[in-house]
C-alpha positions as CSV (number, residue, x, y, z in Angstrom):
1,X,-51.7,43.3,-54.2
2,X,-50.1,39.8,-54.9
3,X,-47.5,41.5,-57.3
4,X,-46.3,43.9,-54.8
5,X,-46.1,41.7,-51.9
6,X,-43.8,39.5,-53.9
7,X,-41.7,42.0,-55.5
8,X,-41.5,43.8,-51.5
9,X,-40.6,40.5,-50.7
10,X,-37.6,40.1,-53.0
11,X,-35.7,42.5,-51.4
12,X,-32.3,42.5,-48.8
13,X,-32.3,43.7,-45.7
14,X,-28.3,43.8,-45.7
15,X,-27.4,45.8,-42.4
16,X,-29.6,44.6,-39.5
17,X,-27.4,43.9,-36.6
18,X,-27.4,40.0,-35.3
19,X,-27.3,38.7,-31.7
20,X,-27.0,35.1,-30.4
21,X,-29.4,34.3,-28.0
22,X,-28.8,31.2,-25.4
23,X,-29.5,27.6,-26.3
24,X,-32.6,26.0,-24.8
25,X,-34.7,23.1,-25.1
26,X,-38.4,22.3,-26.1
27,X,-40.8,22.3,-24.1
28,X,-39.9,24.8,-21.4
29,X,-39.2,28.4,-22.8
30,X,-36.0,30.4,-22.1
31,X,-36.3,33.5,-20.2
32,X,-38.1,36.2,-22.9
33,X,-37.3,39.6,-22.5
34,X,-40.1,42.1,-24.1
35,X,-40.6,45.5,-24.4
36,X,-43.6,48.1,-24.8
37,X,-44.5,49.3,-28.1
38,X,-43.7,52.8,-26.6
39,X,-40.6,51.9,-26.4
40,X,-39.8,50.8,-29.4
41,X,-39.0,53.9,-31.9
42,X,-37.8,51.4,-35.0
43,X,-39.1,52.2,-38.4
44,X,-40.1,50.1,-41.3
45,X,-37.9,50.3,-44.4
46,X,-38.8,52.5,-46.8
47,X,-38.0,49.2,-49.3
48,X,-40.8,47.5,-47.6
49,X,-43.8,50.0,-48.2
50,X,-45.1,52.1,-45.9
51,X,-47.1,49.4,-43.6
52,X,-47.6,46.0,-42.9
53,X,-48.9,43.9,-46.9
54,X,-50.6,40.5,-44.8
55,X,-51.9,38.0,-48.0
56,X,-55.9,37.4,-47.3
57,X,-57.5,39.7,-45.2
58,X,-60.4,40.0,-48.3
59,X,-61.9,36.9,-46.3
60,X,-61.5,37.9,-42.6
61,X,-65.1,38.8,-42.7
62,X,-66.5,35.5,-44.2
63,X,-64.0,33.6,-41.3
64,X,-65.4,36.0,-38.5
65,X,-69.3,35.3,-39.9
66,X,-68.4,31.6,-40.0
67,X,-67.3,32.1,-35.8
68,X,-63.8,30.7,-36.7
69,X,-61.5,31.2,-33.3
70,X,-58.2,29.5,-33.4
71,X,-54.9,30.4,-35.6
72,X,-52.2,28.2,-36.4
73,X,-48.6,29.4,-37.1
74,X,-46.9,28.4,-39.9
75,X,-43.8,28.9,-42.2
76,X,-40.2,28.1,-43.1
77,X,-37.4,27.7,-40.7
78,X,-35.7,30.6,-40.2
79,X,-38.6,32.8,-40.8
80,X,-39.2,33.5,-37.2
81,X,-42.4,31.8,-36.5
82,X,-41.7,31.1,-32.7
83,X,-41.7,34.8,-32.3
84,X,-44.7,35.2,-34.5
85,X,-46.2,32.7,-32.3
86,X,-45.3,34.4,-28.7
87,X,-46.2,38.1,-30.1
88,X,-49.6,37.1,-31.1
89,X,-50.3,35.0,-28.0
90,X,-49.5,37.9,-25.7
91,X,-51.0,40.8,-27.6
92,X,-54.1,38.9,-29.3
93,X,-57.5,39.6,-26.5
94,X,-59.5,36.7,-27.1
95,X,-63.0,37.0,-25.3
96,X,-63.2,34.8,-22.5
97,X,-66.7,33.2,-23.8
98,X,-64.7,31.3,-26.3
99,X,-60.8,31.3,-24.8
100,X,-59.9,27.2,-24.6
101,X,-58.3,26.6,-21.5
102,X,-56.5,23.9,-22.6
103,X,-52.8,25.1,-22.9
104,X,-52.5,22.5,-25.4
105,X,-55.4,23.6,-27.6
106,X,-54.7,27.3,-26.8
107,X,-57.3,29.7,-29.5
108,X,-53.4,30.4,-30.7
109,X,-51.7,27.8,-31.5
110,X,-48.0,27.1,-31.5
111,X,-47.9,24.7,-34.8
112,X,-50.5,24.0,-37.9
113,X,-51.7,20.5,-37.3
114,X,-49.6,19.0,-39.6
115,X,-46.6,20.7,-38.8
116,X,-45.8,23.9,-39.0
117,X,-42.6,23.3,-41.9
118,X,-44.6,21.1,-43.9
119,X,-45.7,22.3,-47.2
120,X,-49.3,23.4,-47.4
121,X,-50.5,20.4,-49.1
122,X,-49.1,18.1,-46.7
123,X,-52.2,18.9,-44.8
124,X,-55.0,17.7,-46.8
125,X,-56.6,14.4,-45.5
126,X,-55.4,12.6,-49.0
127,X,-51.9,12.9,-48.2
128,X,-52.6,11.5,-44.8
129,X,-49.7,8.7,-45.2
130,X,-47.3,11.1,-46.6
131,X,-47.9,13.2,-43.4
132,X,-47.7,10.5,-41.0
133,X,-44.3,9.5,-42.3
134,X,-43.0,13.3,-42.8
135,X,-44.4,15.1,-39.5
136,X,-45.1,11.7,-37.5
137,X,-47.8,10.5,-35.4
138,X,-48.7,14.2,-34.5
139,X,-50.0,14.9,-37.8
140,X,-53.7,16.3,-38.2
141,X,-55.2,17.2,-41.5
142,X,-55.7,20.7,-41.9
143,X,-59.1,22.1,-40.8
144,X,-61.0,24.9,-42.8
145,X,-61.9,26.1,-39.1
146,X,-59.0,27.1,-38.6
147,X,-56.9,30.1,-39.7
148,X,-53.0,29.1,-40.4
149,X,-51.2,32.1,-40.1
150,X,-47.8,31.7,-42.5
151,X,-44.6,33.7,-41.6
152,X,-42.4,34.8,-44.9
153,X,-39.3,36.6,-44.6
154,X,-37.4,38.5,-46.9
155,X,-35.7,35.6,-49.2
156,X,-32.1,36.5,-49.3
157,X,-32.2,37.1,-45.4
158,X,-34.0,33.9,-45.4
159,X,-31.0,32.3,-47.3
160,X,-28.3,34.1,-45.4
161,X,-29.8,32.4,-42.2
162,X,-30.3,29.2,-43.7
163,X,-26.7,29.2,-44.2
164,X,-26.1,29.9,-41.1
165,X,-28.2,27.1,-39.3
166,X,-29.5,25.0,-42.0
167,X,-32.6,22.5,-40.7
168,X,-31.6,20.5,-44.0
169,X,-28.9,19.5,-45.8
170,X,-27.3,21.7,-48.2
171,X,-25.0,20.7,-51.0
172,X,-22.1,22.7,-52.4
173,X,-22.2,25.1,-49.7
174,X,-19.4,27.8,-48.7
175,X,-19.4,29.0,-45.6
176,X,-17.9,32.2,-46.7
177,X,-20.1,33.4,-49.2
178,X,-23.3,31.0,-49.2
179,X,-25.8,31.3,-50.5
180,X,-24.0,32.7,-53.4
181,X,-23.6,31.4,-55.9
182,X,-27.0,30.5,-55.7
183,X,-27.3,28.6,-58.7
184,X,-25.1,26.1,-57.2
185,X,-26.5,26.0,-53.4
186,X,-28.9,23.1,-53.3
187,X,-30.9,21.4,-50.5
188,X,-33.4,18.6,-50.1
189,X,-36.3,20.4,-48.3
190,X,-37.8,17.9,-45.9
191,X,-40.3,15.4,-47.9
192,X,-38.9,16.6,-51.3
193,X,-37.2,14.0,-53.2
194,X,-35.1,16.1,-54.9
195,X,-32.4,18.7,-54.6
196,X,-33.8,22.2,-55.3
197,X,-31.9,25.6,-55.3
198,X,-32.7,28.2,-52.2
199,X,-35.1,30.2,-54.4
200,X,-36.6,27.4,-55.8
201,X,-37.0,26.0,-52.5
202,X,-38.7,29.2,-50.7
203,X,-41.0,30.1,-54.2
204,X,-42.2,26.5,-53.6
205,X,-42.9,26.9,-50.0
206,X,-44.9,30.4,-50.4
207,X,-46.3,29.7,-53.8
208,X,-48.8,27.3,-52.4
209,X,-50.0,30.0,-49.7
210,X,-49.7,32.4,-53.0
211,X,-52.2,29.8,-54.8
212,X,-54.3,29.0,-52.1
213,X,-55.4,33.1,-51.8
214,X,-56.6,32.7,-55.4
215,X,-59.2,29.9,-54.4
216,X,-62.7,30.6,-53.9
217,X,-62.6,30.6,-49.1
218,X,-65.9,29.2,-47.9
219,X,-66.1,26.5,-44.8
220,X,-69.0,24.9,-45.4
221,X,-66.8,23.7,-48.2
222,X,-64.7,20.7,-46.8
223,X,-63.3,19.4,-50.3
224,X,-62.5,22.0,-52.2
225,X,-61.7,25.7,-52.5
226,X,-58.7,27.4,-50.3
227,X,-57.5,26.8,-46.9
228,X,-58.6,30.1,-44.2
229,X,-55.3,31.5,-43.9
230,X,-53.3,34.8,-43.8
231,X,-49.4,35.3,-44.8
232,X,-47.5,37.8,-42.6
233,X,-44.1,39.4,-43.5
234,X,-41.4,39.0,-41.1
235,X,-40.3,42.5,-41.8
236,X,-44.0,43.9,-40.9
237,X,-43.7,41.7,-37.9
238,X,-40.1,43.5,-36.8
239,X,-41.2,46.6,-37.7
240,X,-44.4,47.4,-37.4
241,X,-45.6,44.9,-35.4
242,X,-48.3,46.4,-33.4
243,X,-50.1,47.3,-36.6
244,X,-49.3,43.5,-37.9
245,X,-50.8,42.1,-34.9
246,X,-53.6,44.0,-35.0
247,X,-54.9,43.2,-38.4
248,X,-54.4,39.7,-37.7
249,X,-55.9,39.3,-34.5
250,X,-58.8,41.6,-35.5
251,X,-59.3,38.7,-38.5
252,X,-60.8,36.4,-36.0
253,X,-62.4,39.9,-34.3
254,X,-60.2,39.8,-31.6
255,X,-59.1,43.4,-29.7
256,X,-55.3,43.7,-29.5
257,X,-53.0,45.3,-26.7
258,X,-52.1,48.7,-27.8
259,X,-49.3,51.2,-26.5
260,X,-47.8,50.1,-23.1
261,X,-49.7,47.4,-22.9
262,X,-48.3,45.4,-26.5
263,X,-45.6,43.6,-26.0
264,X,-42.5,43.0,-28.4
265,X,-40.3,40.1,-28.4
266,X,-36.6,41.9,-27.7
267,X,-35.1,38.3,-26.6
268,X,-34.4,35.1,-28.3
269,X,-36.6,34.3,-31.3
270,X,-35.4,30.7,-31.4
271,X,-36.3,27.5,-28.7
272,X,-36.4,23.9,-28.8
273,X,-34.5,21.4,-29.8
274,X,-32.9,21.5,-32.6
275,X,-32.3,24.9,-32.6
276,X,-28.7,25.3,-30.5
277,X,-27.0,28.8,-30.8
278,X,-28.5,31.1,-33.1
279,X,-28.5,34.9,-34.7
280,X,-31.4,36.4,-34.1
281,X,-32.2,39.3,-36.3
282,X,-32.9,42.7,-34.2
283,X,-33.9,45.7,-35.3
284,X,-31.8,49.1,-35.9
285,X,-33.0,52.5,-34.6
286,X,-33.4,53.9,-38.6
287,X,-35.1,53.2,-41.2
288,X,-31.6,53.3,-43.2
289,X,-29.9,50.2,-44.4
């Protein structure tokens, strides 16, 4: 499972079509436009499989008999997790006998507590100064009752749009054929203290989600073994992403929207500050690329 989801991983999507949605600014959300998934006659790439691959659903069951009720969203920039975000908080039916209604502490939750960029490690209550200094004075260790839900996208799209609007500095960049050669590309990714290539930078990201499946899952176990958590492809979520949604929110046990009633981010996948003008990647009416 882990082989094939990194090798489905480490392919290009070369050919989907890209808009520029309008800028915006964090908190307040620009308008979203959405469609219903009877609409929506896109297929998933015959490159990609044929359905959605999400890392960890072996221990939905243990997180679901342990009453856990609250995802986080997590992943790279550029991976799309603010439309990960917005699809699962409009299509995920949490029972009303547990929904917060706090918006701030929603059951769905827009960032992982200690932010949702940060390297998974960044989070454990060790590293506590680290994260202060990194995230700032909004950083919470990471809690094992809660599921972080990590976005990874296709790594040579996810280079091509880091490119494009880099939320680090890149050395040795050309703006007319970055991120090739990719050998010679090099960024500082947030808390690193060094200069890493893209790959490195993305297989460093992911691989600690990677590891983190291999660890024994169990809450009652606050120091050790793996943090609850699921990793979604963006290219499932684009795709296929009433079938996506529906395996994740049915992790916690939660009923999903189906047919007209699922919603599909068709609008700008990008908000906040930070974030200016920006593609957005939408998807064609084949399955060719």
């Amino acid at each position: 499972m882990m082989i094939s989801f990194v090798v489905s991983c480490l392919v290009s999507t070369e050919g989907l079509r890209l808009v520029a949605p309008p800028e915006s600014g964090q908190p307040t959300l620009p308008p979203l436009t959405y469609v219903s998934a009877a609409q929506d006659t896109a297929e998933l790439p015959r490159i990609y499989g044929e359905g959605p691959q999400i890392l960890g659903l072996q221990n939905c069951a243990a997180y679901r008999e342990q009453n856990l009720n609250t995802m986080e969203i997590a992943g790279m920039p550029n991976s799309g997790t603010n439309a990960l975000w917005r699809t699962l908080f409009n299509n995920c039916i949490v029972p009303n006998e547990i929904a917060s209604q706090d918006p701030e502490n929603h059951n769905i939750q827009w960032s992982a507590s200690f932010g949702k960029h940060q390297y998974l490690h960044s989070g454990k209550p060790e590293n506590k100064d680290q994260g202060l200094k990194d995230f700032g004075k909004q950083w919470r260790p990471m809690s094992k009752e809660k599921l972080i839900v990590t976005l990874v996208k296709d790594p040579v799209q996810w280079m091509a749009s880091s490119c494009r609007k880099a939320y680090f500095v890149l050395s040795n960049r050309q703006p007319d054929t970055c991120p090739s050669p990719v050998s010679q590309v090099t960024g500082q990714y947030f808390a690193d203290s060094t200069q890493k290539t893209l790959p490195k930078m993305w297989a460093d990201y992911y691989g600690e989600y990677f590891q983190n499946n291999d660890r024994d899952i169990t809450i009652s176990n606050k120091r050790g073994g793996g943090q609850p958590a699921l990793m979604v492809r963006f290219e499932d979520l684009l795709f296929k992403p009433e079938e996506t949604v529906a395996q994740v929110c049915g992790c916690l046990g939660y009923e999903s929207k189906r047919g007209e009633d699922f919603q599909i981010l068709e609008s700008a996948s990008k908000w906040g500050q930070g974030h200016g003008t920006v593609p957005i990647v939408r998807r064609p009416k084949s399955s060719t690329l």
